[in-house]
C-alpha positions in Angstrom: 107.0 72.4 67.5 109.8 71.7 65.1 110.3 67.8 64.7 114.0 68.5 65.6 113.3 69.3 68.8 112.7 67.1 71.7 108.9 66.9 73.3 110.0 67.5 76.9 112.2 70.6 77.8 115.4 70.2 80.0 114.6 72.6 83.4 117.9 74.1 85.6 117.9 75.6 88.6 120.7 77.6 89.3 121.4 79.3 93.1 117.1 79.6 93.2 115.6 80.6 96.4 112.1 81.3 97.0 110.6 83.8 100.6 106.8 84.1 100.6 107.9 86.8 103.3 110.7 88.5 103.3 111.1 88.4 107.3 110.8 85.0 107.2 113.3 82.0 106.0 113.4 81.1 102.5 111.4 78.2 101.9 114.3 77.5 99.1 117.3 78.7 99.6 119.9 78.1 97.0 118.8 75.2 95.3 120.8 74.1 92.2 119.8 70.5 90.1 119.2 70.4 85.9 115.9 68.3 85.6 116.7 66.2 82.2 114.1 65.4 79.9 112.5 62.0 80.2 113.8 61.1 83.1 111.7 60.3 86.9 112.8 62.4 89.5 111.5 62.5 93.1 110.8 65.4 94.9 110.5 64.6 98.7 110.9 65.7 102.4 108.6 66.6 105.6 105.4 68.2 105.5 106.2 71.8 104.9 109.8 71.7 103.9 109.2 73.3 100.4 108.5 70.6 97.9 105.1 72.4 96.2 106.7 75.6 96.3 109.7 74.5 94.7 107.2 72.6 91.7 105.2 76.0 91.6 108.7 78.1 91.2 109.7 75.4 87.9 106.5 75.7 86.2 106.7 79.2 86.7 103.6 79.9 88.7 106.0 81.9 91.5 108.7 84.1 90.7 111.9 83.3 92.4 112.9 85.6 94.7 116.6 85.1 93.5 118.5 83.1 91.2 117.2 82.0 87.9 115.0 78.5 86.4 116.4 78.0 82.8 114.3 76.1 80.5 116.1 74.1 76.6 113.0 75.6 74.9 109.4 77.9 75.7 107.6 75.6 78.0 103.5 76.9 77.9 101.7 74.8 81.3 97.9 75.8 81.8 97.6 76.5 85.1 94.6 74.3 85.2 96.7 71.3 84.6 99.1 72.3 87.3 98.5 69.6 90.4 97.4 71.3 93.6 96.7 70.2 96.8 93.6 68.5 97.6 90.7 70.7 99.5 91.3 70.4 103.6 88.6 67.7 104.4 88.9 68.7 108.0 90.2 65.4 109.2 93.3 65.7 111.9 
């Protein structure tokens, strides 16, 4: 990394939208927000409303089905670091 550069990349979203089906509605659908480098941002909603998928689509672990995720510089994330979801424990 060049000591110029900063140590956390900048990450826009422009008009992104995200269909695990294409018969079915996107579970993004146009989203548009610049993510700015050190700074906390919350990502929240209802179960199901698109929150992991939309994490999964910045880190690049889904390809959007349009629109475009713009990084300020290569971003490299092992996709063992990537958070998941925790196994079903079968509870209701």
């Amino acid at each position: 990394m060049n000591p110029a550069e900063p140590p956390f990349a900048a990450i826009e979203a422009r008009q992104l939208s995200f269909s695990y089906n294409s018969s079915l509605a996107p579970a993004i659908d146009r989203f548009d927000y610049r993510f700015e480098p050190g700074l906390v941002t919350a990502v929240s909603g209802i179960s199901g409303c698109g929150k992991s998928t939309l994490l999964y689509v910045l880190a690049g672990l889904l390809r959007p089905s349009s629109g475009r995720r713009l990084t300020t510089r290569t971003m490299r994330l092992p996709r063992r670091r990537v958070p998941t979801h925790p196994p079903d424990s079968g509870r209701p």
